[in-house]
N, C-alpha and C positions, 0 to 999 in steps of 0.2 A: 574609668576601668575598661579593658578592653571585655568584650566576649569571650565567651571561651570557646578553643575551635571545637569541631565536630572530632569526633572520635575517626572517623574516612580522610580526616582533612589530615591529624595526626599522623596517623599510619602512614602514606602519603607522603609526607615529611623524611619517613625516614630511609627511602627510596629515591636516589635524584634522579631517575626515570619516572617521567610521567604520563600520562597513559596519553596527553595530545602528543607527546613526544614519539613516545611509542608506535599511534597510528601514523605520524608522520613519517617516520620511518619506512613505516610499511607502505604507505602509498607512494612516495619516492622512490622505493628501491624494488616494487614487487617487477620479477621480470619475467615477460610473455612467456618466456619459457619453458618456466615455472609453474607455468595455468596450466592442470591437467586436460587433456583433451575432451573428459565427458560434461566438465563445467563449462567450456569454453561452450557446447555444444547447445546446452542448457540455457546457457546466457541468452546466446542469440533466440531460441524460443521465448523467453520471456519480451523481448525488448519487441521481437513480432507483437508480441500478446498485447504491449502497451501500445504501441502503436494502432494496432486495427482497434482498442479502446477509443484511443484517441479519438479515431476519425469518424466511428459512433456517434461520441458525443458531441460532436457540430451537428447533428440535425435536433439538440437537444435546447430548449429555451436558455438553459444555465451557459451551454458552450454558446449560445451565440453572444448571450451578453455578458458573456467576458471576453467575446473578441472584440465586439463594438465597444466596451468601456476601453479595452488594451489599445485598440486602435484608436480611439478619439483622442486617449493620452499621451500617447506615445509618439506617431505617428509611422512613415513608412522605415524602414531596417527590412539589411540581407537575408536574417534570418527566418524561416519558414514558422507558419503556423500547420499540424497535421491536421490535414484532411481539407485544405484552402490556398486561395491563390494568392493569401495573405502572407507579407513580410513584415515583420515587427524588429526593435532594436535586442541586442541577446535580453537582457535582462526580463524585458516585461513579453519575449518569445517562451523565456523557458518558464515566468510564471501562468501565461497563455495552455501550454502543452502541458503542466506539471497538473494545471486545473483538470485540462480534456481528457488526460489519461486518469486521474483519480475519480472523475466528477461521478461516474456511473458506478461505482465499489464495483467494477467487475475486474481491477488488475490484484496483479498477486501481492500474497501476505505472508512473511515469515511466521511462521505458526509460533513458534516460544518467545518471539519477540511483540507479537502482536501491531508488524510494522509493515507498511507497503515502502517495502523500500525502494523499489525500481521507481517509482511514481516520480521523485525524484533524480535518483540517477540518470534515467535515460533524457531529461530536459536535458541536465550537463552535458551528458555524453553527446546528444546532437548539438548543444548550442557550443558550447567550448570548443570541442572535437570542432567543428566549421571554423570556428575564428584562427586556431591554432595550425589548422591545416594538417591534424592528424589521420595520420591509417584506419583504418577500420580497425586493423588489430589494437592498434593503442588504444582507441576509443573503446572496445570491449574491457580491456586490463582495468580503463577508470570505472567502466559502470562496476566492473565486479569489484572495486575497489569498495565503491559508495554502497554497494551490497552488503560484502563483508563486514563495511565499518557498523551500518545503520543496523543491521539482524543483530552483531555482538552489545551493542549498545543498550539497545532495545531489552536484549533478554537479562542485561545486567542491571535491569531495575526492575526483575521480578516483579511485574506487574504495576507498578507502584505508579505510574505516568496515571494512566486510565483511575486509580481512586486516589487519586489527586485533582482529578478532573482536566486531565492534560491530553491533548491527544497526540500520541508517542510518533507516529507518519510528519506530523510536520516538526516535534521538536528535536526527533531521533536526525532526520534527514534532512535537517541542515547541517549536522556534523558531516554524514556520510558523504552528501553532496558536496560538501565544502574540500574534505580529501579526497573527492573524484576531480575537481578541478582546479585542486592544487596541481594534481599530477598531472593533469592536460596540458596547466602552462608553466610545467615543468620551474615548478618552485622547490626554491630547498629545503629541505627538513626544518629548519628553522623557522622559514615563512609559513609554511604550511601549520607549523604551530602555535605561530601566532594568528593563523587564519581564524582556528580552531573557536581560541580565544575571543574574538572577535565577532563571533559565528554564537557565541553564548549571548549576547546583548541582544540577537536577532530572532533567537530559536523561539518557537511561540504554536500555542493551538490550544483552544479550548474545546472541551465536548458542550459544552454549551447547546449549540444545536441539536443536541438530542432532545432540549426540550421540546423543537416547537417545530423541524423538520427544517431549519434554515441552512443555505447555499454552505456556508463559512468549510467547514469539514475538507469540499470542494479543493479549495483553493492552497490548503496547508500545505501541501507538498511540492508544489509552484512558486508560492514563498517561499520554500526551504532551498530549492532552487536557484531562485533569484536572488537573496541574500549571501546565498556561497559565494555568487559570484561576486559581489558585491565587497565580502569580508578579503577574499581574494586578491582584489587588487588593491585593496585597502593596505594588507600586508605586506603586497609584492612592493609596493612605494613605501615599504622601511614603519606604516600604523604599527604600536603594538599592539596586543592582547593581552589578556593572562594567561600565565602557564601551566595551570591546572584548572583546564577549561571543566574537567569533570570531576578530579576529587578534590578540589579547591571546597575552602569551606562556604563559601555561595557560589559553590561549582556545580553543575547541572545536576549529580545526582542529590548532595545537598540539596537545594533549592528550590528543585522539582519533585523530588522524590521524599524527601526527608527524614528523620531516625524512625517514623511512626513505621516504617513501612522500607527494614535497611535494603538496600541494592548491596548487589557484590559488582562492585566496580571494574577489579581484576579481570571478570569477564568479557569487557569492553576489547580486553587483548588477546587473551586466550585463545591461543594456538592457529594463530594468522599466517595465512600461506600454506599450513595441514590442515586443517578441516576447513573446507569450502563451505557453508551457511549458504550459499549460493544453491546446494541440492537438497536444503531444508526450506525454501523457498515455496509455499504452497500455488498453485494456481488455481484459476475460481472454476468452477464451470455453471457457477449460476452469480446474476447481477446482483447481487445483497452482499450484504455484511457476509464476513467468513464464518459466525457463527452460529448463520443461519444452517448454512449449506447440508449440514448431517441433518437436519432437520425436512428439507426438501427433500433428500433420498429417502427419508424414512416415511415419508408421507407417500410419496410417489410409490415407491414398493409396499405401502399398503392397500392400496388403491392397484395395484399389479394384481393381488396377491387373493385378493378378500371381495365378495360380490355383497355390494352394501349401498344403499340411497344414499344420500346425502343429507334426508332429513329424519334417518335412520338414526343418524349419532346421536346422540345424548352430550356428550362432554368428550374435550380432548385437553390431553395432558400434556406438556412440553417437557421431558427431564433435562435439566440441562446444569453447566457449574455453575458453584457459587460465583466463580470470577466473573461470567458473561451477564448476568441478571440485567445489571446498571443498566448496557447496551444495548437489549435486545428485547429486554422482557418489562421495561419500569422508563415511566408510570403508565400503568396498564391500561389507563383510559384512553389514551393516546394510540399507543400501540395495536390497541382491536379496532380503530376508526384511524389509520391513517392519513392525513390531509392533503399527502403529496406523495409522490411515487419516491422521495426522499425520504419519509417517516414510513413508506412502506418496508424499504430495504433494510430499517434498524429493527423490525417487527417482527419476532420470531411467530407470534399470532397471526400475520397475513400470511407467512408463509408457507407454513404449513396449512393454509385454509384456500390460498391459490391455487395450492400446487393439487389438493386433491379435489377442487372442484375444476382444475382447467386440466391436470395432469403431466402439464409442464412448467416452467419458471423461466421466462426467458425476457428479454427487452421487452415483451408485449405486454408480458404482466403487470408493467408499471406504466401502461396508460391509464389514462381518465376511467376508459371504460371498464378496465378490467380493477380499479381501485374501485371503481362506484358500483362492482358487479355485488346484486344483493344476495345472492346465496354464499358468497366468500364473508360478506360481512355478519351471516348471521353465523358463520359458521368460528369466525374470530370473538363474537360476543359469548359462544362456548368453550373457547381454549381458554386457560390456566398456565402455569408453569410450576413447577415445585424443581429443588434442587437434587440433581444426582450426587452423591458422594464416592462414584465410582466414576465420574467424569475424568479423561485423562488431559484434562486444560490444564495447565495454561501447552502443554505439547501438542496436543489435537484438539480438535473441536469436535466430543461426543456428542450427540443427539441420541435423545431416546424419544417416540410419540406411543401416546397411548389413547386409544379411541375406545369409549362405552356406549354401546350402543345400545338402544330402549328395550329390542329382547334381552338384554343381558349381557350379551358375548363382552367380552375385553378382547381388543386384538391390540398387538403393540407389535414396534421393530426398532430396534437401536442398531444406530452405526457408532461404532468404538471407536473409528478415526474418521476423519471427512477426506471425501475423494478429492483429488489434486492434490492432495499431502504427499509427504517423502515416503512415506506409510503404504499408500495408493496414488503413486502420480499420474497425471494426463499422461499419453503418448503424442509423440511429435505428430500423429496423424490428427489426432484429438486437438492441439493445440492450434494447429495451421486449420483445421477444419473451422475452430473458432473465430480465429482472426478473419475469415472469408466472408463468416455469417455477420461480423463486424462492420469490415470492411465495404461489404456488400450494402450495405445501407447509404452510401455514400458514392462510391465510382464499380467501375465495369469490373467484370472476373480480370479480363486481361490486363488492365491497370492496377488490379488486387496482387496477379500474380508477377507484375514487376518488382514489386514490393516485398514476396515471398524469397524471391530470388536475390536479390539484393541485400537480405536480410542475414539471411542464410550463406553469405558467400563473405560476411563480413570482414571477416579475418584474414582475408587474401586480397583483400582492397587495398588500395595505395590511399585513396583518399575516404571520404564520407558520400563527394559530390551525385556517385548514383542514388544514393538513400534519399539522400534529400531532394535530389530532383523529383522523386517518385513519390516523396509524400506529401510535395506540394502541388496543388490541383492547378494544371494552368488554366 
């Protein structure tokens, strides 16, 4: 006797559009055009942002050995590694870059999707874009392509990746990635849907690591990456796939998601090419997890605001949503004793215990010294969390803190939405300022701001070849 289908798989059925058809479409046929000018504007800040991420995290143990594992394996290839004088072959280049740019959680996250989706696109966009010998302007079209696709995806499973235990960064954006490079090499509607297909076999991430502070997290979006490519040409030589790579009844939102927990699929299309997701794209302005961040201002503007010791407090209270707990807040033994500057950034209890005993939150924070600093950790063996019910997640990421301190006083401060949201975005001054401090960790201002320039002029490029010149170190 067969199974019975899914109730998604049904409805599905009764529609001969399918939504990889759909995105196929759209990625094939979106034309530059068509890209309003304040997204187009946007893009290129974010892809700055991954970039000077990138080039960060090579002076970081994680980024070098995953250049030495990628290089021993791989060996020499044209394409660039950011922030190195290293070439790798595309495949294990865009898994190299998709690592550097994610490895530090300092690049951006669609806030209702809970997805980094550029992390991603922009390997495609530089690796493909090179092989293909696109514009800069085409090379934008695809990352906002892999934008669009991975934010709609993402938020069309209602959360449901993450209490499944999936992390939605590397299974969302190998869809994304997969229709960013369909379109770079200029595949047909057809191919690109059986890429899709194809790109389901590959799609993969567990939160696992949250147990124990492990690399894995790192790498998922470099996979998702590498696999597009991969599903890609698989298609373009005539492989098939399935055609309901997502409302198939062991279609990704099935299979990932499942009836416990329903996704609305239909949003995976929803109004592609008018609503840009592209300007719902959050940016970080601090190195952790996104739903630490309202928790860092709120700390820090207590500590602005309020003349208090440090060994004044009594207790601190984390408010935050039911959806973030898993993440950020559990299991709390873990979380108040950090082991690695990785299980610091999932720690909403370091953060706000860093931020008010050093009064910023920057790459520093997540040294040795500042993990092993003993007034932050007595100060995390006093925080708690209890759940807000006035959290506005899975849209924004509220924080609220609240400090009791041994005279008595309660001081608290909630942020309703987290800065770099569509809510409160960076400004382009704010954003480029970032990439510098980034940047800056690795080669000279001058060398930083070839890079700015190059960035920022994308869309009027004939080629990629300045970008890439500038982001490989000779």
């Amino acid at each position: 006797m067969n199974a019975p289908a899914h109730p998604q798989a049904l409805a599905a059925t009764a529609n001969d559009t399918t939504i990889s058809s759909a995105l196929a479409q759209f990625a094939s046929g979106l034309r530059c055009d068509d890209i309003p000018a304040a997204v187009v504007e946007r893009a290129k800040l974010h892809v700055l942002d991954c970039i000077g991420i990138g080039f960060a995290s090579t002076g970081f143990e994680f980024g070098q050995r995953t250049i030495n594992a990628l290089a021993g394996l791989a060996g020499d290839g044209p394409y660039p590694v950011l922030g190195t004088s290293l070439g790798l072959p595309l495949r294990d280049a865009m898994l190299a870059n998709g690592t550097l740019i994610h490895g530090l959680d300092f690049d951006d996250t669609h806030s209702g999707a809970v997805v980094h989706a550029s992390a991603s696109a922009v390997p495609v966009m530089l690796g493909v874009g090179q092989r293909e010998r696109a514009s800069g302007r085409e090379a934008l079209a695809a990352y906002l392509v892999g934008v669009e696709a991975s934010s709609r995806i993402g938020q069309a499973a209602k959360n449901g990746f993450h209490l499944r235990g999936f992390h939605p960064t590397g299974v969302v954006g190998a869809f994304g990635a997969t229709l960013a490079a369909g379109r770079l090499s200029g595949m047909s509607p057809a191919q690109i849907t059986h890429a899709q297909g194809i790109v389901l076999s590959m799609a993969s991430g567990s939160l696992e690591f949250l147990e124990d502070g492990a690399w894995t997290k790192r790498m998922h979006p470099g996979w998702a990456a590498s696999s597009a490519a991969t599903a890609c040409a698989l298609a373009r030589s005539g492989f098939a796939g399935p055609k309901r790579a997502y409302e198939g009844r062991f279609g990704l939102f099935n299979a990932y998601v499942g009836a416990q927990h329903p996704a609305e699929p239909a949003m995976s299309v929803a109004a592609l090419g008018e609503t840009w997701e592209m300007l719902n794209v959050a940016m970080k302005p601090y190195p952790a997890c996104h739903f630490n961040h309202a928790f860092a201002d709120a700390a820090l503007e207590l500590r602005r605001q309020h003349a208090f010791a440090l060994e004044d407090i009594e207790s601190i209270t984390a408010r935050i949503g039911a959806g973030q707990t898993q993440v950020v807040c559990e299991p709390e033994a873990s979380k108040r004793r950090p082991k690695s500057a990785y299980e610091a950034q999932f720690s909403v209890h370091y953060t706000i215990a860093t931020s008010l005993v050093r009064g910023c939150f920057t790459l520093s924070e997540l040294e040795e010294e500042a993990l092993a600093d003993p007034r932050t950790l007595a100060l995390t063996q006093k925080t708690r969390y209890e759940i807000d019910p006035d959290s506005a997640f899975p849209r924004y990421y509220s924080g609220e803190v609240v400090l009791r301190l041994k005279d008595g006083r309660e001081l608290r401060h909630r942020e309703p939405n987290n800065r770099g949201s569509d809510a409160r975005p960076l400004t382009a001054d704010e954003i480029v300022a970032k990439f510098h401090g980034n940047a800056g960790r690795v080669m000279s201002r001058s060398r930083a701001e070839r890079v700015v320039e190059a960035v920022l002029a994308l869309e009027r490029a004939s080629s990629l070849d300045a970008l890439l010149a500038s982001v490989r170190l000779n």
